[in-house]
TORPA-921967 format. One record per residue (C-alpha): residue number from 1; residue in three letters; y, x, z. Coordinates in steps of 0.5 Angstrom, whole numbers, padded with zeros to 4 digits. Layout:
residues N
NUM,ala,Y,X,Z .
...
END
This chain:
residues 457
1,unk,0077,0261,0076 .
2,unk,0074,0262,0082 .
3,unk,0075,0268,0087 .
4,unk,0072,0271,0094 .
5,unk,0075,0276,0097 .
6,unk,0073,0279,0103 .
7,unk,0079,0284,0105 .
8,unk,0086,0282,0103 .
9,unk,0089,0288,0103 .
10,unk,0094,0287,0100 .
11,unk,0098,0282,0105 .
12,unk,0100,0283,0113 .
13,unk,0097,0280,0118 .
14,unk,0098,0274,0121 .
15,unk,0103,0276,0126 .
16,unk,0107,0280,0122 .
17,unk,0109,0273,0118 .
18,unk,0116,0270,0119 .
19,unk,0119,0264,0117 .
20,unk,0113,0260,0116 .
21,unk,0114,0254,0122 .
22,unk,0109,0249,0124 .
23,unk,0105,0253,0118 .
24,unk,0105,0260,0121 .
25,unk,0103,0256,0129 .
26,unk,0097,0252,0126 .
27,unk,0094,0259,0122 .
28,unk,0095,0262,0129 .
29,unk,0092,0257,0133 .
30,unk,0086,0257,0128 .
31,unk,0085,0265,0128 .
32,unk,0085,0264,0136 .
33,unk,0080,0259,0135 .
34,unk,0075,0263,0130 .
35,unk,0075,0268,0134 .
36,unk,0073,0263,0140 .
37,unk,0068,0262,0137 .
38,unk,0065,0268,0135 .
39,unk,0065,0270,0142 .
40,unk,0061,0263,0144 .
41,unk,0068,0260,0148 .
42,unk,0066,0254,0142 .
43,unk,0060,0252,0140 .
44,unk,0062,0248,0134 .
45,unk,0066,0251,0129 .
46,unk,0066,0243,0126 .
47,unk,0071,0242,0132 .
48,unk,0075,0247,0131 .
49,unk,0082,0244,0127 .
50,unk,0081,0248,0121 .
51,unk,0083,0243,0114 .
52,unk,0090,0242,0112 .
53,unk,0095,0242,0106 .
54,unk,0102,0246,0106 .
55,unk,0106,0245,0101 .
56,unk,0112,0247,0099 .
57,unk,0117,0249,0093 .
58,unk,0115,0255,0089 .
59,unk,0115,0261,0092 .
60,unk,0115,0260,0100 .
61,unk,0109,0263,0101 .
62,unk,0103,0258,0101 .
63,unk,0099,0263,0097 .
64,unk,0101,0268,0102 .
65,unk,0100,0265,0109 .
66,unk,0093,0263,0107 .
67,unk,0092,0271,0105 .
68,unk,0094,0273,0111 .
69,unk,0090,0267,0115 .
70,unk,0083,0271,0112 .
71,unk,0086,0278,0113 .
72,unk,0087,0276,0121 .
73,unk,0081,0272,0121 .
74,unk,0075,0276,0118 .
75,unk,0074,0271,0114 .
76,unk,0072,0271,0106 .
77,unk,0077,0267,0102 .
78,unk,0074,0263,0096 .
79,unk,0080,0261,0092 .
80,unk,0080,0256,0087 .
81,unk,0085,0253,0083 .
82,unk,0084,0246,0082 .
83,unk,0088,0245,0076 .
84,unk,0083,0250,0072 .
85,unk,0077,0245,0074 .
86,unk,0081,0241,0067 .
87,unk,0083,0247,0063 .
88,unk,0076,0252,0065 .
89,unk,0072,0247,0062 .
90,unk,0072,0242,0056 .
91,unk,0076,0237,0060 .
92,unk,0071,0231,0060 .
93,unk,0067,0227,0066 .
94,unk,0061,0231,0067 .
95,unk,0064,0239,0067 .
96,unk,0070,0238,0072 .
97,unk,0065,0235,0077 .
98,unk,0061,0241,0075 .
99,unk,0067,0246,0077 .
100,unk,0068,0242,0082 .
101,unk,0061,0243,0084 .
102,unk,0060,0250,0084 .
103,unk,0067,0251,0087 .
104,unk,0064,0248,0094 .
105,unk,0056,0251,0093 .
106,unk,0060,0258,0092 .
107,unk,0065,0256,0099 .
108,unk,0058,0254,0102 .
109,unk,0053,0259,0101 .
110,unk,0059,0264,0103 .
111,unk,0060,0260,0110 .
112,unk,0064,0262,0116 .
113,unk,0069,0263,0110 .
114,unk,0075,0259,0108 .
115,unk,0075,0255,0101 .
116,unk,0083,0255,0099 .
117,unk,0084,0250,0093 .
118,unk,0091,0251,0091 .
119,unk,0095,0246,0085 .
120,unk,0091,0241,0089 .
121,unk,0096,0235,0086 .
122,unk,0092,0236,0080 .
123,unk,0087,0231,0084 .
124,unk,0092,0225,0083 .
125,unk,0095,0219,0088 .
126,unk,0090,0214,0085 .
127,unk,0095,0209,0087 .
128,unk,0099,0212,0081 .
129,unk,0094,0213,0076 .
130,unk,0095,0208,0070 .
131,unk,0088,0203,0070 .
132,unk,0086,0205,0063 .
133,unk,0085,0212,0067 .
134,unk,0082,0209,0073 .
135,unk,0074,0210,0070 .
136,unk,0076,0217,0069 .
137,unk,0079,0219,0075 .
138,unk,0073,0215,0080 .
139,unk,0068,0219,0080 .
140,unk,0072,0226,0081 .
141,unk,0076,0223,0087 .
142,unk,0070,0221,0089 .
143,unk,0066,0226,0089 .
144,unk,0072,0231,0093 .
145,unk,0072,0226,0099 .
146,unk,0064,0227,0099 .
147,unk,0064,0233,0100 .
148,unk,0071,0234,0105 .
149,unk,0066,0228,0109 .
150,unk,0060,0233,0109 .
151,unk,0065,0238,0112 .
152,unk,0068,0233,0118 .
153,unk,0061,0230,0119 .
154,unk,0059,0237,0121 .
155,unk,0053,0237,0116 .
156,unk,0050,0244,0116 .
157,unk,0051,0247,0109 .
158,unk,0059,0247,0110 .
159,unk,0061,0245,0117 .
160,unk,0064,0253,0118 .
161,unk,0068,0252,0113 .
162,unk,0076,0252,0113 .
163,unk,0079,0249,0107 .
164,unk,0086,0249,0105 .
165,unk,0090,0246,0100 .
166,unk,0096,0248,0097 .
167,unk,0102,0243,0092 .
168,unk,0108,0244,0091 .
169,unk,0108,0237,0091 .
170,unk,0106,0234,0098 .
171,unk,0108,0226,0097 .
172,unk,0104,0226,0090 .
173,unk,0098,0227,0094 .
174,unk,0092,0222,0094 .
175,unk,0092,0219,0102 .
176,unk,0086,0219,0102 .
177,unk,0085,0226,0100 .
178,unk,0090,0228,0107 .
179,unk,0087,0223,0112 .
180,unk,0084,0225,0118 .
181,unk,0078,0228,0117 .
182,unk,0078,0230,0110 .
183,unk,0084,0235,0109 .
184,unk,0088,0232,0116 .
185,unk,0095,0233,0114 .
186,unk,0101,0235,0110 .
187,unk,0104,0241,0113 .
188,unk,0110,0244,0109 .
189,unk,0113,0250,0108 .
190,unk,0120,0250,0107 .
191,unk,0125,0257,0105 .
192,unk,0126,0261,0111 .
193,unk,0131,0260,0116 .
194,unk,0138,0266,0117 .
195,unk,0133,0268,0123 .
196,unk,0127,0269,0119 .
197,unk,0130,0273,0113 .
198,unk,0132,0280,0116 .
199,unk,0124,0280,0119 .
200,unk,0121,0278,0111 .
201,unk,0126,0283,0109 .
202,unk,0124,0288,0114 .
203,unk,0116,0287,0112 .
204,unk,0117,0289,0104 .
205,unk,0122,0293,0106 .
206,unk,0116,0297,0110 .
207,unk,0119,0304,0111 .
208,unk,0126,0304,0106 .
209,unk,0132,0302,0110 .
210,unk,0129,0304,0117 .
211,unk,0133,0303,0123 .
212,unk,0139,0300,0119 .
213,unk,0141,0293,0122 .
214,unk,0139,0287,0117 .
215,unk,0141,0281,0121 .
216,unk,0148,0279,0118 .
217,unk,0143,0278,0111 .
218,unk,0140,0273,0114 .
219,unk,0146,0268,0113 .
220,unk,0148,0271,0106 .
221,unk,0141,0270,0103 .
222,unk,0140,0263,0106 .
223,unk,0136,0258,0101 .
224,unk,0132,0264,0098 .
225,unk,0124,0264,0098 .
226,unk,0120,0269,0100 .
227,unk,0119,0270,0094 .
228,unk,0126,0272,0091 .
229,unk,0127,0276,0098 .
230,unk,0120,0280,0096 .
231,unk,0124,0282,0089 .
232,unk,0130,0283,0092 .
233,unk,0126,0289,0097 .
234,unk,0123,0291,0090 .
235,unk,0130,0291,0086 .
236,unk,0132,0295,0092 .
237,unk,0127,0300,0091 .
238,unk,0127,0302,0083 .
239,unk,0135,0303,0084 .
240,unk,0133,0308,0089 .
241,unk,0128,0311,0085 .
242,unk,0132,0311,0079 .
243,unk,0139,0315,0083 .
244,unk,0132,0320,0086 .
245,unk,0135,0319,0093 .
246,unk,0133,0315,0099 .
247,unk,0134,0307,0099 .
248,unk,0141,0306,0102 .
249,unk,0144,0298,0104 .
250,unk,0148,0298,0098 .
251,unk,0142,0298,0093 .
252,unk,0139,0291,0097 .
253,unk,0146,0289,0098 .
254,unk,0147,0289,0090 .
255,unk,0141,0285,0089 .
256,unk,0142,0280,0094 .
257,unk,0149,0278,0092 .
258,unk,0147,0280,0084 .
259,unk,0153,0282,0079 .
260,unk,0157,0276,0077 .
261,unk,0158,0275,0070 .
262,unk,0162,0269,0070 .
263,unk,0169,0268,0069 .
264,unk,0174,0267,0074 .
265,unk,0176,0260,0072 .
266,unk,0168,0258,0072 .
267,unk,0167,0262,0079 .
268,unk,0173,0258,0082 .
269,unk,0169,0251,0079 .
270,unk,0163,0253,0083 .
271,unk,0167,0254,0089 .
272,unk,0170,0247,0089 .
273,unk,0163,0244,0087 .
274,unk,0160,0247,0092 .
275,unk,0167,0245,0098 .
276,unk,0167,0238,0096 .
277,unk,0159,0237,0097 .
278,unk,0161,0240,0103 .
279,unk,0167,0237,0105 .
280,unk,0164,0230,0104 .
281,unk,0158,0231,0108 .
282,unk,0161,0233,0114 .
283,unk,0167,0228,0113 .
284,unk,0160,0223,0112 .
285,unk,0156,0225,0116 .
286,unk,0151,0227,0111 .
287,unk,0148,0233,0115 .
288,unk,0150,0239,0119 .
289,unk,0153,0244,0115 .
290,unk,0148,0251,0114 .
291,unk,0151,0255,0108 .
292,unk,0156,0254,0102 .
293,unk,0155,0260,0097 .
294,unk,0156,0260,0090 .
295,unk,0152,0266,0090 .
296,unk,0149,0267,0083 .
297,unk,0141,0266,0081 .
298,unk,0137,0265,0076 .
299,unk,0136,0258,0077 .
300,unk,0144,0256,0080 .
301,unk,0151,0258,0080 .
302,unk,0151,0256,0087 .
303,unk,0149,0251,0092 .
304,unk,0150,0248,0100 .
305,unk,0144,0247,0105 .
306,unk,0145,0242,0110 .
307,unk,0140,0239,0116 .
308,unk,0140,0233,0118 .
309,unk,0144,0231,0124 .
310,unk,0138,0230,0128 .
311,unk,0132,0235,0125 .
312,unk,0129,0228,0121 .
313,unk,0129,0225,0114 .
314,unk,0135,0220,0113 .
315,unk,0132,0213,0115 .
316,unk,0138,0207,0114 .
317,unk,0141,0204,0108 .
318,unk,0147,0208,0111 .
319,unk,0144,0214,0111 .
320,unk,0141,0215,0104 .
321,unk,0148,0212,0101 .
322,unk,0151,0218,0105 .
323,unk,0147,0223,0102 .
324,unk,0148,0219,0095 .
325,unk,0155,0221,0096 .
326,unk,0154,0228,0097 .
327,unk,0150,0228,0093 .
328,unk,0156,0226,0087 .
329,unk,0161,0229,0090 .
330,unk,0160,0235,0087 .
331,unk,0162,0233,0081 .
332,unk,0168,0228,0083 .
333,unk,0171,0235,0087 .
334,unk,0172,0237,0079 .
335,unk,0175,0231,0077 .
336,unk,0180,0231,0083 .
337,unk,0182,0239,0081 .
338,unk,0184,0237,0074 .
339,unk,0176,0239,0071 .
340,unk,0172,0236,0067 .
341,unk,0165,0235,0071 .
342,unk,0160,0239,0068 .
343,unk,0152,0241,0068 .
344,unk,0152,0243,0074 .
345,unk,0151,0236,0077 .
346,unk,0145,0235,0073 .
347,unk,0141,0236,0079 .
348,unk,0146,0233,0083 .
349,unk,0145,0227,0079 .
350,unk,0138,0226,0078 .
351,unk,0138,0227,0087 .
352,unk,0143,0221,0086 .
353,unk,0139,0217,0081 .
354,unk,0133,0218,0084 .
355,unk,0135,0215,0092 .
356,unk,0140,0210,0089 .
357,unk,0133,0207,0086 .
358,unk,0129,0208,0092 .
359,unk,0134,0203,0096 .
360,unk,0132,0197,0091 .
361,unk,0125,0200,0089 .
362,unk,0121,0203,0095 .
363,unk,0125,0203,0102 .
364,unk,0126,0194,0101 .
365,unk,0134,0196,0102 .
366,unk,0136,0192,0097 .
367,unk,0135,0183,0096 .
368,unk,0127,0184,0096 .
369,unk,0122,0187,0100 .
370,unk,0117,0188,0095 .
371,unk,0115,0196,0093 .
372,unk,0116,0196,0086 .
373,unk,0114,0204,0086 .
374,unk,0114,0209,0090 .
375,unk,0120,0213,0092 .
376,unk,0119,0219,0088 .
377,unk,0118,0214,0082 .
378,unk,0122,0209,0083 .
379,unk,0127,0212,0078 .
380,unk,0122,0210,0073 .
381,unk,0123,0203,0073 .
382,unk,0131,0205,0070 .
383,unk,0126,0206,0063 .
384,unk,0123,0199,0063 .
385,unk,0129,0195,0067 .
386,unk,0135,0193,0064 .
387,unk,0138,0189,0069 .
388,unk,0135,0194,0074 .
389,unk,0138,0201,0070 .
390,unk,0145,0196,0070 .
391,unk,0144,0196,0078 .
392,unk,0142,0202,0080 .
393,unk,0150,0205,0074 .
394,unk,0153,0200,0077 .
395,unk,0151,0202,0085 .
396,unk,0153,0210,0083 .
397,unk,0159,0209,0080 .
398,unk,0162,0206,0086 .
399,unk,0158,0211,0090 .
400,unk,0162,0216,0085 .
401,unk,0168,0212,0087 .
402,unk,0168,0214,0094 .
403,unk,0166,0221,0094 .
404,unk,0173,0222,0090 .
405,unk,0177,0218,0095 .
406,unk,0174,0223,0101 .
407,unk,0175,0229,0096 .
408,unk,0182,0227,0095 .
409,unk,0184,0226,0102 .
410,unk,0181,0232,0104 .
411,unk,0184,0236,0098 .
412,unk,0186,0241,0102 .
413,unk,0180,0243,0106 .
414,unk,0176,0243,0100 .
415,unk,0181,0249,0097 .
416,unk,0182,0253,0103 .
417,unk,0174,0253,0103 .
418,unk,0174,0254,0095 .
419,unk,0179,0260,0096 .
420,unk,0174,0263,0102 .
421,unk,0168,0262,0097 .
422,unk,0171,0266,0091 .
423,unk,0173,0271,0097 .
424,unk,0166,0272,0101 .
425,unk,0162,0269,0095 .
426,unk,0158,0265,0102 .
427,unk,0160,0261,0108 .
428,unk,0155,0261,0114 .
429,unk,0155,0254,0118 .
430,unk,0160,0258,0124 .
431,unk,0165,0260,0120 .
432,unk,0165,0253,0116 .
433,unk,0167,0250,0122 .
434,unk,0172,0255,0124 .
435,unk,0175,0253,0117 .
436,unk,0174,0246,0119 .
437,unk,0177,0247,0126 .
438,unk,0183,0251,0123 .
439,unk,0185,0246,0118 .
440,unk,0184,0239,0122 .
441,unk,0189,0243,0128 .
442,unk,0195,0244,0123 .
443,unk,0194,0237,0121 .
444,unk,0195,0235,0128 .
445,unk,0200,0240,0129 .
446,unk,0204,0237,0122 .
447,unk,0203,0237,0115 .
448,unk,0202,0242,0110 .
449,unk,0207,0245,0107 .
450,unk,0204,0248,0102 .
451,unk,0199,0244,0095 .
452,unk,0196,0247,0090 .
453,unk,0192,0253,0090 .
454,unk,0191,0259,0086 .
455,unk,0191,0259,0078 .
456,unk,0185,0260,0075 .
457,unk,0183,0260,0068 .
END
């Protein structure tokens, strides 16, 4: 399906945006460089940068940036969903390349407009694809980079075009498709930061709660989505309606932190969970300790954000084993406290799993230098190797082995953080390290006097 709107009244402004990074920078570099060339500042609208990717999880905003991008611009939007190229039509060669074109002859004869193709990785990485489905997926790649040529090469049916693509999934990206020139690059959008959150709040909020303070939710809330925060506000809002007064900050505050139905004994195994990731990055070097929360969702019982230390991906052998460890440490700190380890470290395992194998498989870390798989499908070879599967356990159990032994060192900053938690149900960055700094002065001042923490069921 292919939609043109010309007014997007439905979203803020450009400038109304928060929490959208080098994303929200790039947009409004764009916006001030269409409006310098409606003015005649710049004669060529083909040199103005105007084609990237924003990726991102579900619900950072992708959708919404783009929106906000045509409501500040003046620009039509056509948007078009990539994926619906395969399921609109019957599927085969000739019907795709048909959606495909009338997708980019409607952007064309629309121009200055912006073309937004969102699930843009349903284009897959040629590089991955199997070579019984090479023939099949030629001619469409084929065909886009065409067509991204004629818009960098300034030909005159669509050199006033902006194109934006969207994925969840920025690395599954054929290069080709995000080379300079075609889509340019990648840009990802990742949660909103503790600063950004009170703004976000504040926009869906619009007049409900004026004049009342937000930025203590920011820590509280870290790790949300745009779109989690959007359901809060909307959350907040019903309850009003529903009790007929106006919204109070108790309404917002009960759908950020949730109504937790979990037992005792389950809440304080989260707590330890999460500590132990915690305590283990720190001791590490993993990341820099953002937030501790067992927070309830939908999707998890509680998590920890960290940053690395110097604002980059891990790089070294070293690195990545530091984040394996924290990954595993979860699950040792529920060993460690008398508990069986439990689901909750299924995603922990599966980051685990997937960077232990990318040591020996992608990064060239391990005894070879040869890339069997990329890294976000290095994983793979564990169904077709044997020796590689035996390797990668035996890799993780030792890694397993370490976490146990920094969370039992560190026993007692694991159950101070623990106790906090089922307490305050969040520990900002500030307030961990004053832990930290608390726990490591008894130390030098003498041993602890007291073990064990609190019963749980």
């Amino acid at each position: 399906m292919t939609v043109v709107a010309q007014f997007q009244t439905h979203v803020p402004p450009l400038e109304d945006l928060y929490g959208y990074g080098q994303a929200g920078e790039w947009a409004k570099r764009l916006v001030d460089d269409v409006d310098a060339w409606r003015r005649g500042e710049i004669s060529d609208f083909s040199s103005i940068d105007r084609q990237v990717v924003f990726a991102g999880p579900p619900g950072t905003g992708k959708t919404t940036i783009v929106a906000s991008i045509a409501k500040s611009s003046g620009l039509p939007l056509i948007t078009t969903s990539v994926a619906k190229w395969f399921i609109d039509g019957t599927g085969y060669l000739d019907s795709v390349l048909k959606q495909a074109e009338a997708t980019f002859l409607k952007a064309a004869d629309a121009a200055p407009a912006i073309l937004f193709l969102d699930e843009i990785d349903a284009i897959p990485n040629r590089a991955t694809t199997s070579s019984r489905n090479a023939d099949y997926w030629a001619p469409i790649v084929g065909y886009i980079l065409q067509f991204l040529d004629g818009i960098s090469s300034g030909g005159p049916s669509s050199s006033n075009l902006v194109i934006i693509g969207a994925t969840n999934f920025g690395d599954a990206l054929d290069p080709a498709l995000v080379r300079p020139g075609r889509l340019s690059r990648v840009i990802k959008i990742l949660p909103p930061d503790e600063k950004a959150i009170p703004g976000i709040l504040r926009e869906h909020l619009g007049k409900d709660l004026e004049g009342v303070h937000l930025d203590h939710i920011g820590g509280i809330a870290l790790g949300a989505t745009g779109a989690v925060i959007a359901g809060w506000a909307k959350g907040a809002r019903r309850r009003a309606r529903v009790a007929r007064r106006p919204m109070e900050i108790g309404d917002l505050m009960v759908e950020i932190l949730a109504l937790d139905n979990r037992s005792p004994g389950a809440i304080w195994r989260c707590a330890v969970h999460e500590a132990s990731h915690a305590v283990v990055a720190f001791k590490t070097g993993a990341c820099v300790i953002r937030s501790i929360s067992i927070l309830s969702s939908p999707t998890q019982g509680g998590r920890m954000i960290g940053a690395y230390p110097d604002g980059e991906v891990a790089r070294t052998r070293a690195d990545i084993e530091s984040v394996i460890i924290t990954a595993l440490a979860g699950r040792a700190g529920e060993i460690v406290f008398g508990m069986e380890p439990s689901t909750g470290s299924y995603s922990d395992l599966t980051t685990a799993t997937n960077l232990a194998a990318s040591i020996h498989a992608s990064f060239g870390m391990g005894e070879g230098l040869v890339q069997r798989r990329p890294a976000d499908k290095a994983a793979s070879l564990l169904d077709e190797d044997a020796n590689f599967r035996r390797l990668i356990e035996m890799s993780l159990k030792a890694f397993s082995a370490q976490a146990v032994e920094i969370v039992t060192r560190y026993r007692d900053l694991v159950e101070i953080l623990a106790n906090r938690l089922v307490k305050d149900r969040q520990i900002d960055g500030a307030a961990f390290r004053q832990l930290v700094d608390g726990y490591e002065r008894k130390l030098v001042q003498g041993p602890a006097t007291q073990n064990g923490g609190p019963r749980h069921g």
